[in-house]
N, C-alpha and C positions, 0 to 999 in steps of 0.2 A: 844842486839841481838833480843829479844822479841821482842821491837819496832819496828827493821829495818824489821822484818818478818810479821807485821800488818801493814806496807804497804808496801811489795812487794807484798800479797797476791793478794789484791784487785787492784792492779795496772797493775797486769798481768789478773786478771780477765778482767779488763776493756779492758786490748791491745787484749785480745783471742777471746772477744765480737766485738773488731771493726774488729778485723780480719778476722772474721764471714761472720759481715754485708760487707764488702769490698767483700770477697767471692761470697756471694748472690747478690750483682749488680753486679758483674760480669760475675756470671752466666746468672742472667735476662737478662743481656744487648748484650749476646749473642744469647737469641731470641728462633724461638723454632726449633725443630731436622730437618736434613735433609728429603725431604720430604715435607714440610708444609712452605709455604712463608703465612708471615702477613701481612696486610697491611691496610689502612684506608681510609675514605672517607666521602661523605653525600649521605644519599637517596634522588634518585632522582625518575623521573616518566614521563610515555609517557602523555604527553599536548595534549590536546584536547577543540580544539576552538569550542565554542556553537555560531553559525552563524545562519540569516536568511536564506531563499529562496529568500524571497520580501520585496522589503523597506516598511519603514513605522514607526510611531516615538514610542518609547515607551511610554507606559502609566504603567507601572505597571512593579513592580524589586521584585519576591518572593523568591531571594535568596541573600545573603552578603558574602565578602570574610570569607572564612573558614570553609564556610554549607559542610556538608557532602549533599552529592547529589545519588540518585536512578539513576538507566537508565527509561528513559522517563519520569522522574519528569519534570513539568513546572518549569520554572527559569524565564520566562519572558515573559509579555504581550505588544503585538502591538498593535495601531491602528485598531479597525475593524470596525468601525460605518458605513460607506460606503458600508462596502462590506457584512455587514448584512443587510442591509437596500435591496441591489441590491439581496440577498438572497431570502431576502420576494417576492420578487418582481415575480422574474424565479418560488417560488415556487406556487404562485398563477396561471403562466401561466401553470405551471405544471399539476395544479388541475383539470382548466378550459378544458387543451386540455384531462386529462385524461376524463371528463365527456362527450365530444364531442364523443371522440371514443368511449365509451360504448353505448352510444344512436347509431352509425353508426355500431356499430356490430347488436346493436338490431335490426334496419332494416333491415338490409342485409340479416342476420339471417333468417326473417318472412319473405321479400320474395324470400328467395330460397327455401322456405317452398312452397309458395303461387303460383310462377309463375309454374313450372311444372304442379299442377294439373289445373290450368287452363286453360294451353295448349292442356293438353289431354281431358276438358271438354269440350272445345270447339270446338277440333277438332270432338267429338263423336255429337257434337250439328250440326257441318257443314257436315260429312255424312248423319246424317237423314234429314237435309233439301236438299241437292241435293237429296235424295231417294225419296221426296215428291214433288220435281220439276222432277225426272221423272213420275211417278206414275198423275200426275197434266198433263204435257204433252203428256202422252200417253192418258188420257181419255179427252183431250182437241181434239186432234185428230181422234178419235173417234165419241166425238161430230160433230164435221162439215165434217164427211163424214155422219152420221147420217143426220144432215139438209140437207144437198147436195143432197142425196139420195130422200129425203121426196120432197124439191124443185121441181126437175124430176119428181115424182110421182103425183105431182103437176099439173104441167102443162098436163098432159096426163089425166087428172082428173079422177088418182084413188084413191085418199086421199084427205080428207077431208081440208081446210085453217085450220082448227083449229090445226090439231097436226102436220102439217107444221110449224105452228107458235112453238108450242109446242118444237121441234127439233129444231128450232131457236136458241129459249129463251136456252136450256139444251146449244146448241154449246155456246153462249156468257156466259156465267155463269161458263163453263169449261175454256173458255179461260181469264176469273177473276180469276180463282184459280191457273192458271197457273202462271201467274202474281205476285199472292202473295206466290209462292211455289219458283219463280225465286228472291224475296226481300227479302225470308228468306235464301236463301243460299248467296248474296251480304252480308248481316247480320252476318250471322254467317263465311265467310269469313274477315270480317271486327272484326269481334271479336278474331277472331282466330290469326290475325295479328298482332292486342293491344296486346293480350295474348304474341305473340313470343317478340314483344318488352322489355316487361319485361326483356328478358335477355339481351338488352342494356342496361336497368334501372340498371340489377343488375351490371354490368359491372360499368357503371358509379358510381354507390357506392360503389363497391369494389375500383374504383381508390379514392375514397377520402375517401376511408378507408387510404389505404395506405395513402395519404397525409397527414393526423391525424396521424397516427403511425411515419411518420417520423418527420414529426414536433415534436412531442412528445418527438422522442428521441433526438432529438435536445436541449431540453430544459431539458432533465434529463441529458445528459451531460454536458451542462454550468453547471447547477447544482452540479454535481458532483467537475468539476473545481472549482467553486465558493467555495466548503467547502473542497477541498484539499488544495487551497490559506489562507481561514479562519482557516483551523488548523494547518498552514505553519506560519502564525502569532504568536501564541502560541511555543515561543523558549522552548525543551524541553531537557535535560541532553542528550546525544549519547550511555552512559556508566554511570556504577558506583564510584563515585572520591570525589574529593574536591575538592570544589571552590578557586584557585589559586589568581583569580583577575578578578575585574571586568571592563570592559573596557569603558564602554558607561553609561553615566549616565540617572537619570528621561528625558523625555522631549525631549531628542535627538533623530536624524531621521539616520535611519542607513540602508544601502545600501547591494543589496544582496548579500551573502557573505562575509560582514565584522561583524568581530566578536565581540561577546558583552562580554561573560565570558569565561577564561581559567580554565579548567577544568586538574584533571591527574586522571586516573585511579587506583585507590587503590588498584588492583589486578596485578597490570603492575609495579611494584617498582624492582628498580635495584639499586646496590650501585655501584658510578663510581670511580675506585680507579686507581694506576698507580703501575706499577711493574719495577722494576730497573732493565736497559738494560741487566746485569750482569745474570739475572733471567727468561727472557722474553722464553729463550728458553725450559724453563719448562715445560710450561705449554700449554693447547691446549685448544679451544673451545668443552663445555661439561664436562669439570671437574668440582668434588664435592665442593662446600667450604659451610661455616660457618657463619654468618652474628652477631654480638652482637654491641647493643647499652645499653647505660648508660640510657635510661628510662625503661628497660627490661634488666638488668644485667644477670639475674639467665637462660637466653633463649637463647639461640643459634637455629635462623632459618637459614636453609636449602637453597643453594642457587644455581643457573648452571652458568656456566661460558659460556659467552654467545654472547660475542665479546671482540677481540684485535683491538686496532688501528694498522693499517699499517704500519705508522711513529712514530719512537722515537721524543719526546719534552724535553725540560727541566722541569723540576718538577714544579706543577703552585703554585704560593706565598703563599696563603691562605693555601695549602698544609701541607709545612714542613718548617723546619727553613732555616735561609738563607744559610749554609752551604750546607745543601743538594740540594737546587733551581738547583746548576752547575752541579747533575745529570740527565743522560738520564734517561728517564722512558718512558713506555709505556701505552695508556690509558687501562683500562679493565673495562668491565662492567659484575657484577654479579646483575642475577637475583633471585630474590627471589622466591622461586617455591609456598609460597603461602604465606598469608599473616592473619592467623588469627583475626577473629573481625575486621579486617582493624586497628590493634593495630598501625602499623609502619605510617608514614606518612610524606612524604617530606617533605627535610631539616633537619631531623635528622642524626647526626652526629652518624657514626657507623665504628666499625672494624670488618676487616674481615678473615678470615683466609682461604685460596686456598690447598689443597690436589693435590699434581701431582702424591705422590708415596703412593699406596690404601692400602699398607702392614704396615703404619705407623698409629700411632692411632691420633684421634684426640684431639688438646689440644688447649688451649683458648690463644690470643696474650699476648705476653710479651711483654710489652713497657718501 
């Protein structure tokens, strides 16, 4: 009887253990409470093609699949020898037209300084020479009624030849100054005219002012173009990501808008999982879930529920085992609401867990 009771003991011990563990996968394998659907998948991420503007061949690859990448880090250098060269070139004309227009301000400048007062000095120069072509004409006048006079007096001989002669000599000597009183106002009309000209002079260099100014900006525009192109060469990140793949290799000439590296966004991760048609009606865009992968067990990040597909599929192979394949399921995509240190990173395989009902608490997948 001793015997038979030292091993029924441990015999029932051992059945009450398997009966246990029979219990607990059967509990597990029922999943977790109403409320909370589990389900799994891999991280994915919005692609972003690093493309030119302008063709041109690479010379230079400063990033490899798998760099983490900045937004507007360089990735890739093009060809620019040519259009540095044609650089130099606009900026020299640049220089040259800019020195042209500073010396065409400068004159222009001095004489719109210069011609006004020359005008009014000239003008104040051709009033007092007419005032001395009358003053010159009225005592010329004078004069050769004076000789006229003496003439008369002359022949009647009450005056002497000599101061005849005298009133003569005084009429031709008024009529010399008259002369030279009439060559100083042609003169200073003749000055006074040069002087207004000026302001066709300045006219005329204000127009090729202007034609130095537009020229000018003529060439700071290519310019400008010229080093929008040269920095359109320089392929830089669009976003913060990892490099997926790289497409184009050394050497190759690549056209604009074909892409050289795929890029995803580190901050844009979602996990694409599927929900069995049985369940679909659960759930809604903008519910809570859960996100845990196997390189970060201890972490549960935060996710939105953020699209359903329209159409039920069969389960895709890589998925689930083959028995489950011949169900419907529906695609879902949970987003990750952030993504600390950019820890996660596509391709990582993760489960996830969906809350439809907020009065349930949360609990990690049972598989």
């Amino acid at each position: 009887m001793k015997l038979q009771a030292h091993i029924l003991i441990p015999t029932a011990l051992a059945i009450g253990l398997a009966g246990f563990l029979v219990w607990h996968q059967l509990a597990d394998r029922q999943g977790l409470p109403e409320g909370l659907i589990q389900t799994n998948g891999r991280l994915e991420g919005e692609h972003i093609a690093v493309a030119g503007k302008t063709p041109g061949r690479i010379v230079r690859l400063l990033v490899k699949e798998g760099d983490s990448v900045n937004a507007g880090q360089a990735m890739a250098q093009l060809d620019d020898t040519q259009l540095k060269a044609k650089s130099e070139q606009v900026a020299q004309t640049v220089a040259t037209l800019t020195a042209q227009l500073h010396a065409a301000q400068t004159v222009l400048g001095v004489a719109k300084q210069e011609v006004p007062l020359n005008i009014t000095a000239n003008d104040a120069q051709l009033q007092r020479a007419r005032a001395q072509l009358g003053k010159a004409q009225a005592a010329e006048a004078q004069a050769q009624r004076d000789a006229s006079r003496m003439r008369a007096l002359l022949e009647r001989g009450s005056v002497d030849r000599h101061k005849t002669e005298l009133a003569e000599l005084a009429a031709t000597a008024a009529q010399a100054d008259t002369a030279a009183a009439r060559t100083g106002v042609i003169q200073a009309e003749q000055a006074l005219q040069q002087a207004r000209l000026g302001d066709a002079r300045i006219a005329a260099k204000q127009a090729e002012l202007n034609a130095l100014a537009a020229q000018l900006e003529q060439a700071r525009a290519a310019q400008r173009e010229i080093d929008s192109v040269l920095a359109d060469l320089t392929l830089k990140a669009p976003a913060q990501g990892v490099v997926m793949s790289r497409i184009r290799d050394l050497g190759e000439m690549v056209a604009p808008g074909s892409p050289v590296f795929d890029i995803v966004d580190l901050d844009q991760l979602y996990l694409k999982v599927y929900v069995p048609e049985n369940q679909i009606g659960k759930i809604k865009l903008g519910l809570p879930a859960q996100i845990y992968t196997d390189a970060f067990p201890d972490t549960a990040y935060p996710a939105t529920l953020r699209y359903i597909a329209s159409r039920a599929e069969f389960t895709p192979k890589e998925v689930q085992t083959p028995d489950e394949r011949v169900k419907l399921v529906y695609a879902v995509k949970l987003h990750l609401n952030q993504n600390p240190k950019h820890q996660l990173t596509p391709g990582l395989p993760a489960d996830a867990v969906i809350r439809w009902d907020e009065q349930i608490a949360w609990q990690r997948p049972k598989w």
